[in-house]
N, C-alpha and C positions, 0 to 999 in steps of 0.2 A: 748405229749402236754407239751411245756416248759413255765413255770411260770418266769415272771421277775417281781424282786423286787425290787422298788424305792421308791424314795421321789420324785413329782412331783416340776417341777420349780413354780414358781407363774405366776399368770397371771398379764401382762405387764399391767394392769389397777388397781392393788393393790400396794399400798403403805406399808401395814402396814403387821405383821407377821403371822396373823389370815390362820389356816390351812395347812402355809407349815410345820410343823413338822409331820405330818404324813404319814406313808408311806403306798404306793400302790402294791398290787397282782393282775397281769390283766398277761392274759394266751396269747402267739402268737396264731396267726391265723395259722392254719394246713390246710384249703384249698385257693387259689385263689381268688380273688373277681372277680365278674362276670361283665358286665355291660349288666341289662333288655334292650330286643331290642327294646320294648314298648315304654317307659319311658327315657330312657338312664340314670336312676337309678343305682347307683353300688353296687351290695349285695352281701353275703356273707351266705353260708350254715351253718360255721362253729358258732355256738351260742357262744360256750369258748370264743372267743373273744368280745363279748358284756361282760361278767363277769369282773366288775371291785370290789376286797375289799379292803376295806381301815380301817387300824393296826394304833393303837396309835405308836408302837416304832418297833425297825426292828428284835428285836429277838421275838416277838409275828408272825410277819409274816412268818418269818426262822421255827418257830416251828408249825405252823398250817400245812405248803408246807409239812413238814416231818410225820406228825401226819396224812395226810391225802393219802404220797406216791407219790406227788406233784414233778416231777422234777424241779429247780428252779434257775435262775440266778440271783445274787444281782447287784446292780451297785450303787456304792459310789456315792453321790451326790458332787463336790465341792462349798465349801464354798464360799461367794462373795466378794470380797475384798471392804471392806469399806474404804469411803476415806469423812474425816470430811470435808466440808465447810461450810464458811459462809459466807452471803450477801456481808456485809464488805468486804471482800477478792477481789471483785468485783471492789472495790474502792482504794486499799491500796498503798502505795506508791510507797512499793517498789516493784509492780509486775513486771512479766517479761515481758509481751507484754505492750506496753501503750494503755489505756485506749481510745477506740474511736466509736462513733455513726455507 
């Protein structure tokens, strides 16, 4: 049962910083998912993969996976390339496309 260790992305309806620093422990699934013939519902036997925790920083989480026998895989989040604008730029003179309706 392999543990993967992340920082989740944000959800595309947040703006602001609230919550992504912290990183997540949630286990692969080790069987198949099934689809109910019933329902056409798709489940899963394996409950590990319902298990999600969530670590303020990544060497909390590195150290619980090891303290517990946890096999674990990390994976670096990258960073987002910010790029300042402003309104004004919108309007400026010397942009590169000209400015049209």
């Amino acid at each position: 049962m392999l543990a993967k260790i992340y920082r989740p992305a944000r959800n595309a309806m947040q703006s602001g910083q609230a919550k992504s620093q912290e990183w997540l422990l949630e286990f692969e699934s080790e069987t198949p998912r099934t689809v109910d013939p019933l329902m056409g519902w798709i489940s899963n036997a394996d409950t590990n993969s319902q298990l999600r925790m969530y670590f303020d920083t990544r060497e909390e989480a590195i150290e619980f996976a090891r303290r517990e026998g946890i096999p674990f895989q990390v994976t670096e989040t990258r960073e987002p390339k910010r790029v300042i604008k402003a309104y004004a730029d919108n309007f400026a003179a010397g942009r590169r496309r000209p400015w049209t309706h």
